[in-house]
Residue frames relative to the residue before (quaternion, step in Angstrom):
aa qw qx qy qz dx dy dz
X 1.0000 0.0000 0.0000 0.0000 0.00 0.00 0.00
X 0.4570 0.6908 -0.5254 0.1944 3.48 1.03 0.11
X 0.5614 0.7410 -0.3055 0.2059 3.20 1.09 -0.87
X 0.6838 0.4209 -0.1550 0.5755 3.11 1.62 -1.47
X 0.4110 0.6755 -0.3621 0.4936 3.66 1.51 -0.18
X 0.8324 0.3125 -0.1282 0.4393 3.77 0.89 -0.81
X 0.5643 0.5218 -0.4298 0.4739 3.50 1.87 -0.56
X 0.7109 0.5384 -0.2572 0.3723 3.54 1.11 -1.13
X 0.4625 0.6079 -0.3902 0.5141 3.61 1.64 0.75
X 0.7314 0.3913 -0.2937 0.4751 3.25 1.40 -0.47
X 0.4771 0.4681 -0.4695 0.5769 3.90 1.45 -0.06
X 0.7817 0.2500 -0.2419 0.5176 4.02 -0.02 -1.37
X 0.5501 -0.4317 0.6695 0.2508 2.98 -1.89 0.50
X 0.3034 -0.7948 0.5199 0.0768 2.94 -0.65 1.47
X 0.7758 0.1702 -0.4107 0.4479 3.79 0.72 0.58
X 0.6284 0.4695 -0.4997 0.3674 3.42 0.96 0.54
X 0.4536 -0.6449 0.4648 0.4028 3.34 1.59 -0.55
X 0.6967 0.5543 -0.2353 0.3899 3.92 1.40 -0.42
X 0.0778 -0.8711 0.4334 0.2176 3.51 -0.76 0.11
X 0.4322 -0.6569 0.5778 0.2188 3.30 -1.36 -0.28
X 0.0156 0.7407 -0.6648 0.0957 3.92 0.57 0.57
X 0.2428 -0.6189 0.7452 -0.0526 3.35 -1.69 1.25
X 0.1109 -0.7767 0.6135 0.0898 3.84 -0.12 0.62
X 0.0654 0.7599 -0.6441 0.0585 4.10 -0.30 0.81
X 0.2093 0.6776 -0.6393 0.2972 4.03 1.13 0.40
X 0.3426 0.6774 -0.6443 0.0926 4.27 0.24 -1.10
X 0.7981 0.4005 -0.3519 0.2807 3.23 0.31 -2.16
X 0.3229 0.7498 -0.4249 0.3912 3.95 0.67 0.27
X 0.8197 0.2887 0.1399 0.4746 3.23 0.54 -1.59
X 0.8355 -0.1233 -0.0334 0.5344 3.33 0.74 -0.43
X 0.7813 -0.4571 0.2439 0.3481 3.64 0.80 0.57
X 0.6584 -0.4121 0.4184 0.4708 3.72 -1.40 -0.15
X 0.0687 0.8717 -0.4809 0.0640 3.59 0.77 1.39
X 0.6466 -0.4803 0.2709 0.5271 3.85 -0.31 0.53
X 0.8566 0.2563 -0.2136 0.3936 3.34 -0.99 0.92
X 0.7216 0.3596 -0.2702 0.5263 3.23 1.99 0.77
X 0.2445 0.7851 -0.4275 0.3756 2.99 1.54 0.04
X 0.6454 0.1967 -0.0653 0.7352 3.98 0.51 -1.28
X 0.1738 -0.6594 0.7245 0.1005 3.37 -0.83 0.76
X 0.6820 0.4466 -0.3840 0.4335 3.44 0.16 -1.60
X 0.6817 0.5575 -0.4085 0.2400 3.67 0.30 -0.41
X 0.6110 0.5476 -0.2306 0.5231 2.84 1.30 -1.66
X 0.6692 0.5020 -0.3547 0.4175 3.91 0.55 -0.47
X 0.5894 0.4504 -0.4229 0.5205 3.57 0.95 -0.81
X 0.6124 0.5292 -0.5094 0.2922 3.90 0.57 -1.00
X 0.7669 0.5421 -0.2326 0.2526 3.12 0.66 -1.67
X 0.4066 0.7729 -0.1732 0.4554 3.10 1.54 -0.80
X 0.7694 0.2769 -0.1356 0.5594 3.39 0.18 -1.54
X 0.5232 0.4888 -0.5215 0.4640 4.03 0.96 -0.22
X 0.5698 -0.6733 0.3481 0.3175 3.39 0.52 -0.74
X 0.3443 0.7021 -0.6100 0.1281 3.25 1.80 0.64
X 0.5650 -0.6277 0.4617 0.2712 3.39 -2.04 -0.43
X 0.8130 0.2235 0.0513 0.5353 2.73 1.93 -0.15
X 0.1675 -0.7417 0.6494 0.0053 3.58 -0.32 0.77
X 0.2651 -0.7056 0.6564 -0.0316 3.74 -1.46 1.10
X 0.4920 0.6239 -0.5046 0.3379 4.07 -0.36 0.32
X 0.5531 -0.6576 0.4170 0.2964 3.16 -1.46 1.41
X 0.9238 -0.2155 0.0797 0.3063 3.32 -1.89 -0.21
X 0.6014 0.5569 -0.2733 0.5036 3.68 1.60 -0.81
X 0.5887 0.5401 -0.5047 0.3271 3.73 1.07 -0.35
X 0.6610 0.4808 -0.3601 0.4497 3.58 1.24 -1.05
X 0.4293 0.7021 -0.4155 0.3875 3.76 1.49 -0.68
X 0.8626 -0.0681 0.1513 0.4778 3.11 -0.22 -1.62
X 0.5819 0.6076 -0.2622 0.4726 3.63 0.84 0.53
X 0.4808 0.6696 -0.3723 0.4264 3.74 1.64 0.23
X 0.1404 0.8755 -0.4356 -0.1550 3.33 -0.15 0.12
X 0.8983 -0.4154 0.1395 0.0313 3.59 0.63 0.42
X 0.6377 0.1818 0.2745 0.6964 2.28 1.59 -2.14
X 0.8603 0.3561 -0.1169 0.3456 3.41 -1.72 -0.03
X 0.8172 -0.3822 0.1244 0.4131 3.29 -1.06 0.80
X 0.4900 -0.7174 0.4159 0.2689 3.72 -0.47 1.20
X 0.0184 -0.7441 0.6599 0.1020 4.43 -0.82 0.20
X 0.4248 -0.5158 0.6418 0.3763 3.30 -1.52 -0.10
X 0.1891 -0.6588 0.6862 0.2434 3.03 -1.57 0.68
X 0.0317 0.8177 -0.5561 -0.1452 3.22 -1.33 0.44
X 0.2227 -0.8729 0.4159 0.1244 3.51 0.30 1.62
X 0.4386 -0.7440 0.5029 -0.0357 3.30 -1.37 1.08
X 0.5493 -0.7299 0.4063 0.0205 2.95 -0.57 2.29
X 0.7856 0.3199 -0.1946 0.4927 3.51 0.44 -1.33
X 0.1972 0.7053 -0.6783 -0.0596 3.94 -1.85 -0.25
X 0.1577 0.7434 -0.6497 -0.0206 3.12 -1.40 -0.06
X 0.5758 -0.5993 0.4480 0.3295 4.04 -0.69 0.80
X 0.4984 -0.5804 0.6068 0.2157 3.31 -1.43 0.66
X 0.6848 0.3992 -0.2695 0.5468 4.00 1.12 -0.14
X 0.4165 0.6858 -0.5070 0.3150 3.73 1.46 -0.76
X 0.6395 -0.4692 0.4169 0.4440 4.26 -1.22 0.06
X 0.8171 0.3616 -0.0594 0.4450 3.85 1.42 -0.86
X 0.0394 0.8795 -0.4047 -0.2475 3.35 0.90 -0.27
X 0.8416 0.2128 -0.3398 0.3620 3.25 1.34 -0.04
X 0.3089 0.6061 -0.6179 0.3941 3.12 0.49 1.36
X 0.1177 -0.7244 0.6775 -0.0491 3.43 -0.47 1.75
X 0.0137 -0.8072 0.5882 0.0468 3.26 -0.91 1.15
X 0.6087 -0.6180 0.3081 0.3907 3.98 -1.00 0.51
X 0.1872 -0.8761 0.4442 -0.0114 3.42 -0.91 1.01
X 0.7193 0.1627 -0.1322 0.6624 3.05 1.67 -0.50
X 0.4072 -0.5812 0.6635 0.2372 4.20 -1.37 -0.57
X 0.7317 -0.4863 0.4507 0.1583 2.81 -1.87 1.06
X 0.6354 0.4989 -0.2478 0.5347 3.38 1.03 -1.42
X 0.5709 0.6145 -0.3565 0.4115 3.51 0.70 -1.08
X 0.5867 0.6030 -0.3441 0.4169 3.32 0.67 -1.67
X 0.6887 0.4585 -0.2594 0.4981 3.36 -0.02 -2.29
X 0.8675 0.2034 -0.3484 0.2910 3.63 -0.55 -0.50
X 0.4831 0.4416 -0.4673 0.5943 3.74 1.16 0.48
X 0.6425 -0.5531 0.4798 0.2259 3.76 0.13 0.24
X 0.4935 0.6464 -0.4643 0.3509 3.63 0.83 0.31
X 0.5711 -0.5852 0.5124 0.2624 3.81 -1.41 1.44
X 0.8728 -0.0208 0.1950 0.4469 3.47 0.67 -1.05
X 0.1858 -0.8331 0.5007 0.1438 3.79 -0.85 0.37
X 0.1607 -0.8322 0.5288 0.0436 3.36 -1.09 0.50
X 0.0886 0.8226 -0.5601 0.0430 3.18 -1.53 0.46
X 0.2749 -0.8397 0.4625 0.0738 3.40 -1.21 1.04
X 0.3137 -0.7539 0.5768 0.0229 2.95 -1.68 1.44
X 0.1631 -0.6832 0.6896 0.1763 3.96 -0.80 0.80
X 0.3800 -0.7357 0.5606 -0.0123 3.34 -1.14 1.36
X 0.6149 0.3258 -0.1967 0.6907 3.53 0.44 0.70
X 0.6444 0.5526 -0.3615 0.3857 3.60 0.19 -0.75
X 0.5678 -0.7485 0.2599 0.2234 3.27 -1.27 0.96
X 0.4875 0.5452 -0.3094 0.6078 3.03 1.79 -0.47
X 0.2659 0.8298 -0.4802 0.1007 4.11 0.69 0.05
X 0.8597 0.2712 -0.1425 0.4087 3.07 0.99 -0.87
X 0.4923 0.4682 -0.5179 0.5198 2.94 0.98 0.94
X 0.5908 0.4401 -0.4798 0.4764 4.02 0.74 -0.15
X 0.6179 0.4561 -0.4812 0.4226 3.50 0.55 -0.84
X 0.5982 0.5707 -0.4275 0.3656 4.13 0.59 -1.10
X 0.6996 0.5012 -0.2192 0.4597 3.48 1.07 -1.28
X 0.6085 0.3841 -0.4118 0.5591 3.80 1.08 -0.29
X 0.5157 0.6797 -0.4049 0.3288 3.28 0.37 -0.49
X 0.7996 0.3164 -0.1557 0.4861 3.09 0.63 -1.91
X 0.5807 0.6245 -0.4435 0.2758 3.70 1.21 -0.44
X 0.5753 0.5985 -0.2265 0.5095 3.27 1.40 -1.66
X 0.6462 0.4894 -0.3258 0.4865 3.95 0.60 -0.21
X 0.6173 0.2764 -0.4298 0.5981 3.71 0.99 -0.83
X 0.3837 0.6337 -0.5418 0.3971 4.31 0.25 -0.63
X 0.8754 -0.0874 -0.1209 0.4598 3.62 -0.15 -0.84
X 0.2803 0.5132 -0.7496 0.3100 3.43 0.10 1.48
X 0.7823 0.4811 -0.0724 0.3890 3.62 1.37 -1.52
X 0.4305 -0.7196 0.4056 0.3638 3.02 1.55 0.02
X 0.5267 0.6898 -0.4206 0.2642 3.84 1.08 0.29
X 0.4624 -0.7285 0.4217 0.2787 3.47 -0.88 0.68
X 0.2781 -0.7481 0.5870 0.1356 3.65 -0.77 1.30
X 0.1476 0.6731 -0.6888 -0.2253 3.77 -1.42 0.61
X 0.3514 -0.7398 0.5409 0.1914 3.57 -1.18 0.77
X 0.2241 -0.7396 0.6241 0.1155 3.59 -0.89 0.98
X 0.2474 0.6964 -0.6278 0.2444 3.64 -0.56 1.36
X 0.3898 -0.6436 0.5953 -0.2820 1.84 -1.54 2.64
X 0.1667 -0.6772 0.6737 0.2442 3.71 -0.20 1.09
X 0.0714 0.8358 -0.5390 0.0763 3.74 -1.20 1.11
X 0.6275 0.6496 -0.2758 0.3290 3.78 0.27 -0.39
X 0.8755 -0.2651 0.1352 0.3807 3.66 -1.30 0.35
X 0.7135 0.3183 -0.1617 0.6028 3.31 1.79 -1.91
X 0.5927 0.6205 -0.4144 0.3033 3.41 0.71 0.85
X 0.0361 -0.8881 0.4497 0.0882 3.66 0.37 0.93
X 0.7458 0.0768 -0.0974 0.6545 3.31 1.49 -0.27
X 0.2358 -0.8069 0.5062 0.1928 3.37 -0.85 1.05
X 0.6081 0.5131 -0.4134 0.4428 3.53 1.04 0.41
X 0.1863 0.7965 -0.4821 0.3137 3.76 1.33 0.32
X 0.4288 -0.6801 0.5417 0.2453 3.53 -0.49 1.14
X 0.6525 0.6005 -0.2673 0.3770 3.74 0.55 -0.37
X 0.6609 0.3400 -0.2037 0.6373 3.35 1.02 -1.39
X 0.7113 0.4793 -0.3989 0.3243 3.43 0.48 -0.59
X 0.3624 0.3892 -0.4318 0.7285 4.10 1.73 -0.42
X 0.6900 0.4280 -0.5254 0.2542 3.71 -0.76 0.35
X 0.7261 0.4429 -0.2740 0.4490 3.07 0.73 -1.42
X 0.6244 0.5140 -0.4013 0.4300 3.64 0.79 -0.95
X 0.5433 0.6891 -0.3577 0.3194 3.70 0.64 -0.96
X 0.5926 0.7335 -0.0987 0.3178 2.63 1.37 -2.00
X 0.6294 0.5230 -0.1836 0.5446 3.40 0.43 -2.20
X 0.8415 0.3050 -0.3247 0.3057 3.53 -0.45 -1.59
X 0.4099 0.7073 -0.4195 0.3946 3.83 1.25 -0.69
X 0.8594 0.3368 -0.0850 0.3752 2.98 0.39 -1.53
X 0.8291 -0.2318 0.2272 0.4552 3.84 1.04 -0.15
X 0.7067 0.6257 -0.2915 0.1550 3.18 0.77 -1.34
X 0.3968 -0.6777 0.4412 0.4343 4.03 -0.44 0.05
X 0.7496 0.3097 0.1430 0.5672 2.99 0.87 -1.15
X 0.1367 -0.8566 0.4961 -0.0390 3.32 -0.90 1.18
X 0.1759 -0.7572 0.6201 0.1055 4.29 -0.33 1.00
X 0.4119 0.7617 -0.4992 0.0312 3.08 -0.87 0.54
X 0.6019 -0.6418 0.1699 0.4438 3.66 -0.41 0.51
X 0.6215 -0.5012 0.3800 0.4671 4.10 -1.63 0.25
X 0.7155 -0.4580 0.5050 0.1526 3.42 -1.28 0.49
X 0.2374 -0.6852 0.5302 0.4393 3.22 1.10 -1.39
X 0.8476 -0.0616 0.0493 0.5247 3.89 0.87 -0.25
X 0.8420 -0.3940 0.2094 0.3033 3.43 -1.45 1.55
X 0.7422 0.3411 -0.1406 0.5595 3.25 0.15 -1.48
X 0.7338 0.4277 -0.3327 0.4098 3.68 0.18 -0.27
X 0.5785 0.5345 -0.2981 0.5392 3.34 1.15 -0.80
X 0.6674 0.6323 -0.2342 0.3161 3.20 0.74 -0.69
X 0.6694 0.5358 -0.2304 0.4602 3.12 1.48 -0.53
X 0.5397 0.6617 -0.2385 0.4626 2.91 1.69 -0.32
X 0.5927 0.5751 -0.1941 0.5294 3.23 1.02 -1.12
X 0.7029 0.4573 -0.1933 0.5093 3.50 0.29 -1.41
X 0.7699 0.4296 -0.2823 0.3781 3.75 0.92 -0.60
X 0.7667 0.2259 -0.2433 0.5495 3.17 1.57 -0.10
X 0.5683 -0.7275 0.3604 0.1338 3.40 -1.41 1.43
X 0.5831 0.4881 -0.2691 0.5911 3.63 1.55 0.34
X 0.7987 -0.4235 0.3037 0.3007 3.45 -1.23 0.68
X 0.0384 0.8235 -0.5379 -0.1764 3.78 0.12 0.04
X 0.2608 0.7360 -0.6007 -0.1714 3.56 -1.08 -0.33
X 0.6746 -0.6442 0.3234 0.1589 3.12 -1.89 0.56
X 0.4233 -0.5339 0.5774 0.4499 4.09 -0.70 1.22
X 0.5026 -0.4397 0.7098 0.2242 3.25 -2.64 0.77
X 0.3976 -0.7190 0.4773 0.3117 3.88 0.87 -0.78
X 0.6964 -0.0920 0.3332 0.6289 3.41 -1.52 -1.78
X 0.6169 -0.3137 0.5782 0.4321 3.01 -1.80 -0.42
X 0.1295 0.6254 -0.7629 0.1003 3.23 -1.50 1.07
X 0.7459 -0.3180 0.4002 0.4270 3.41 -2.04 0.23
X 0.4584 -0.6815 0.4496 0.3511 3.63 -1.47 -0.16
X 0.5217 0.5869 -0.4337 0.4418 3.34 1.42 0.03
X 0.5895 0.5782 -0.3275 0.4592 3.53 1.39 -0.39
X 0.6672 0.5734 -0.2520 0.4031 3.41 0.79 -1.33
X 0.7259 0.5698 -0.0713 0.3785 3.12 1.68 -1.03
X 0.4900 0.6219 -0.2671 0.5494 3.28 2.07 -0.47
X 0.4661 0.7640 -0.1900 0.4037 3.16 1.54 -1.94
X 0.6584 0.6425 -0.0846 0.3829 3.53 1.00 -1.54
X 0.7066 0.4916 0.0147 0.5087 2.81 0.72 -1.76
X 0.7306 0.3741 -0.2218 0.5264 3.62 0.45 -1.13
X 0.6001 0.4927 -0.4624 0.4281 3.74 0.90 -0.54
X 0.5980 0.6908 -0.2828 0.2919 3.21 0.96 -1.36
X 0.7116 0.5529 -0.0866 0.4249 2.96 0.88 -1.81
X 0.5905 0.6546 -0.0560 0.4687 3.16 1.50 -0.96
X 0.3377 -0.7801 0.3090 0.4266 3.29 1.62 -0.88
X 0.0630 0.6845 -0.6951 0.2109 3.68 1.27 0.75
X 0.1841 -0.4980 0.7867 0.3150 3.15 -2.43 0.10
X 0.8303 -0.2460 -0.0081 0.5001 4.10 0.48 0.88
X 0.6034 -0.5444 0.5647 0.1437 3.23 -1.19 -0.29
X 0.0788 -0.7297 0.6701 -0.1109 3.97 -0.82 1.30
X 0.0580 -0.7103 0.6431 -0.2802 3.38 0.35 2.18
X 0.2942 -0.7143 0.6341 -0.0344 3.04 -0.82 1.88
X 0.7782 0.4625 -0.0271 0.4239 3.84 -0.67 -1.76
X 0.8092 0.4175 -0.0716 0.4071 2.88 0.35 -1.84
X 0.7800 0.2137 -0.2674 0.5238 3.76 1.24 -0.10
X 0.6851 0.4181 -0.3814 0.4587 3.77 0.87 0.02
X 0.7272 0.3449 -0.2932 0.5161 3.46 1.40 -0.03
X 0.6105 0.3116 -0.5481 0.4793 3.45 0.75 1.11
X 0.7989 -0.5401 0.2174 0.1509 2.46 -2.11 1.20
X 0.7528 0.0672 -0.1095 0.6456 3.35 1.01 0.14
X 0.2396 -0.8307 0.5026 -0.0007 3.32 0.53 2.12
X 0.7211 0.4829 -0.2869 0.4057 4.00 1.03 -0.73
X 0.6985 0.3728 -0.3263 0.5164 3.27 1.18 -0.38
X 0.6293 0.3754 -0.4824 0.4799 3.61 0.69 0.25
X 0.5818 0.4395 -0.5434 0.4160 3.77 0.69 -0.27
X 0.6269 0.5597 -0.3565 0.4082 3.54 0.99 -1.04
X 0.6720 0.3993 -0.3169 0.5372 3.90 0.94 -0.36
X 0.5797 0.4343 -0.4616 0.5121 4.15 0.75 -0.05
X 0.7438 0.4015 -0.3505 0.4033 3.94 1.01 -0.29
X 0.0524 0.7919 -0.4709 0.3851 3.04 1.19 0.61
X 0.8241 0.2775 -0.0216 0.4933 2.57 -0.89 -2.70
X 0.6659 0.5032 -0.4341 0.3391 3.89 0.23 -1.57
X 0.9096 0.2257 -0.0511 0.3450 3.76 0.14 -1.39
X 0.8072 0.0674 -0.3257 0.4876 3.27 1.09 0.54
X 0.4585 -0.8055 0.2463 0.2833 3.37 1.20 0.86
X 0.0909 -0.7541 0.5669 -0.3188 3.09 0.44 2.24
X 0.5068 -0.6170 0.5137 0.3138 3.34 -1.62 0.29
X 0.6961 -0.3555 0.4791 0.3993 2.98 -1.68 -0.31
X 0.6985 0.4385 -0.2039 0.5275 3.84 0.80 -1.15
X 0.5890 0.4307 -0.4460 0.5183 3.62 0.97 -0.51
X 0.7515 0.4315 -0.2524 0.4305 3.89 0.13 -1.02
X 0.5612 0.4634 -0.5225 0.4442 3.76 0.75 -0.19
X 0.5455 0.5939 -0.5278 0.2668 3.94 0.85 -0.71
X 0.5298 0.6106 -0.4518 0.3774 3.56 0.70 -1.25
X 0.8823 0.0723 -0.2407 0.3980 3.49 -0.41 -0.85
X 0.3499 0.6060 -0.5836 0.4121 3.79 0.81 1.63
X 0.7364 0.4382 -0.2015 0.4745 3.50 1.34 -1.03
């Protein structure tokens, strides 16, 4: 297991134990949506904010390397499915661990709606993914999303202690999943699962929101936060990642980290 002992040094900050995960998978699902069009850009931004990590499927290492500038983890995504497809949430597997390893990726991911009718077959497919992970020593994060008919709210404190449960049960190093809506509640989540957890960026929202979001995960016991939208589509994607590490990596407020993107 050393192997995955040394990729997961390049996703977590290796003395705070926290990350920053940039999710840039979008063009998958909905296209050359603002803020992906230039990939290589949007990576250098995030980068220089200081995420630790960047998430997108096989075309980010394709056409989205760039060479230069501040180093990221990549962590290439297993799962997709189209925002126009008959299901959107039936994520089904598109790429391979091995694949990963020989494109140069730190880690690999993949996502599971909980509730969703196609459930058991994503959960079979995490299953079997998290099993090749530690033949290869590769680090797995799981994105679980309570979704499906018996889901009226996917931020339910319940489904959400499920889905996380779920992930680590099944393999996962690392666990996405969505905010609680508040500290103490989030918290139970965290405390209920035995792997790393961190917290979706969501819809588009203001940055003073995105930034509370932060804070309350934190407080909550996130080990960071995998802000999609909300950091490659604002206008100055490095200085808000560079204000969410703040709070994540040296444990700053919300009011301290909104200054950054006043100055």
């Amino acid at each position: 297991m050393r192997g995955k002992e040394i990729r997961l040094e390049r996703i977590m900050d290796r003395n705070t134990g926290r990350s920053i995960i940039v999710p840039l998978d979008h063009g998958v699902t909905l296209g050359p949506i603002p803020g992906l069009v230039d990939v290589g850009r949007t990576i250098d931004l995030v980068a220089e904010g200081g995420a630790n990590a960047v998430i997108g499927h096989v075309g980010l290492a394709l056409h989205g390397h760039r060479g230069h500038g501040r180093d990221v983890g990549l962590i290439m995504h297993l799962s997709a499915s189209t925002s126009i497809g008959p299901d959107p949430n039936d994520k089904v597997l598109v790429n391979t661990v091995t694949n990963a390893l020989k494109m140069g990726a730190d880690g690999v991911s993949v996502h599971i709606n909980v509730g969703a009718d196609s459930e058991a077959r994503m959960l079979e497919d995490l299953g079997r993914v998290a099993v090749t992970c530690m033949e290869w020593g590769m680090p797995l994060l799981a994105m679980m999303y309570p979704r499906g008919r018996k889901v009226s709210d996917e931020h339910d404190l319940e489904s959400v202690k499920l889905s996380a449960r779920v992930a680590a049960e099944l393999g996962a190093d690392i666990v996405k999943t969505v905010y609680t809506g508040d500290a103490d509640s989030f918290r139970e989540v965290t405390r209920g699962c035995p792997v790393p957890v961190v917290v979706a960026g969501g819809s588009k929202t203001d940055e003073r929101a995105i930034l509370d979001l932060v804070e309350g995960s934190m407080e909550g016991g996130a080990a960071g936060i995998s802000i999609g939208r909300n950091a490659f589509q604002h206008p100055a994607p490095d200085r808000l990642i560079r204000a969410a590490a703040l709070i994540i990596h040296e444990g700053r407020s919300a009011e301290e980290a909104v200054e950054i993107l006043r100055t």
